[in-house]
VMD Tcl script that draws the C-alpha trace (Angstrom):
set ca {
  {141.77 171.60 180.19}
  {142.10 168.25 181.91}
  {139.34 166.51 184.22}
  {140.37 166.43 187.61}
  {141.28 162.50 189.16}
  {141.15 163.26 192.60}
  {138.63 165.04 194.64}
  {139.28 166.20 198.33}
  {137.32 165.09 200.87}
  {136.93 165.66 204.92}
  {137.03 162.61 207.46}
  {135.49 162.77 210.59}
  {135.70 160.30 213.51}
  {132.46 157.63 212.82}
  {132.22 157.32 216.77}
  {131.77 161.14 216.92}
  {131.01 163.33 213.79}
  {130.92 166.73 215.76}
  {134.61 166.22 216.77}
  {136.94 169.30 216.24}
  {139.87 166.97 214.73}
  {139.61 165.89 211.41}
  {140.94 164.72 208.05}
  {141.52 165.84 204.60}
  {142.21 163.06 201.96}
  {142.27 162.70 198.00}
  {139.41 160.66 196.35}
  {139.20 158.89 192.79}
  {136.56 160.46 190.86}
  {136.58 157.42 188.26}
  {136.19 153.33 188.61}
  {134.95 151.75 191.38}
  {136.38 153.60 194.39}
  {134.56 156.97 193.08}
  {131.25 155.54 194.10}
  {131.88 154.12 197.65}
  {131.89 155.94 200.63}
  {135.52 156.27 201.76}
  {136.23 154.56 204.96}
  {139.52 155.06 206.84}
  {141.18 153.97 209.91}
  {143.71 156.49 211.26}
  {144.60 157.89 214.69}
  {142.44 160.09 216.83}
  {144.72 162.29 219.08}
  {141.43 163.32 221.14}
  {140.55 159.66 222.28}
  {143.99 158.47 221.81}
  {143.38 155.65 219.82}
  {143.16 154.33 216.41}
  {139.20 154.76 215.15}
  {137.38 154.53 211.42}
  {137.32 157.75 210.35}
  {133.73 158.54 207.75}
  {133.76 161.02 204.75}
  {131.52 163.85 204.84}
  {131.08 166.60 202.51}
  {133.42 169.65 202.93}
  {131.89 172.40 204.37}
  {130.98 175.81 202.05}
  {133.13 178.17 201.70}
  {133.04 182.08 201.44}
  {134.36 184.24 199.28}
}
mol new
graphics top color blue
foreach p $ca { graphics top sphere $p radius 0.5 }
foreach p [lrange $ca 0 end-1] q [lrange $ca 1 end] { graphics top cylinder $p $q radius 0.2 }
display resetview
């Protein structure tokens, strides 16, 4: 089976981490990108502007 190139990862707003809207995006897991901290800027519809959006770990799931 195949390694996996992307990994998911959650965005939240850098401003405000505890925000209920938030962002799912794919992730290298090889070169140079893989080890940086990905840094975004996209549109927050709760402030109504355009903000960095952080990644932070996804959250654990149940089964």
């Amino acid at each position: 089976m195949a390694k996996k190139t992307h990994l998911k990862v959650r965005l939240v707003p850098e401003s405000n981490p505890d925000s209920k809207f938030i962002y799912y995006a794919k992730k290298p897991t090889k070169g140079e990108k893989a080890k940086d901290k990905l840094k975004l800027k996209k549109y927050n519809p709760n402030t109504r502007k355009h903000e960095f959006f952080i990644e932070k770990k996804l959250p654990p799931h149940s089964k």
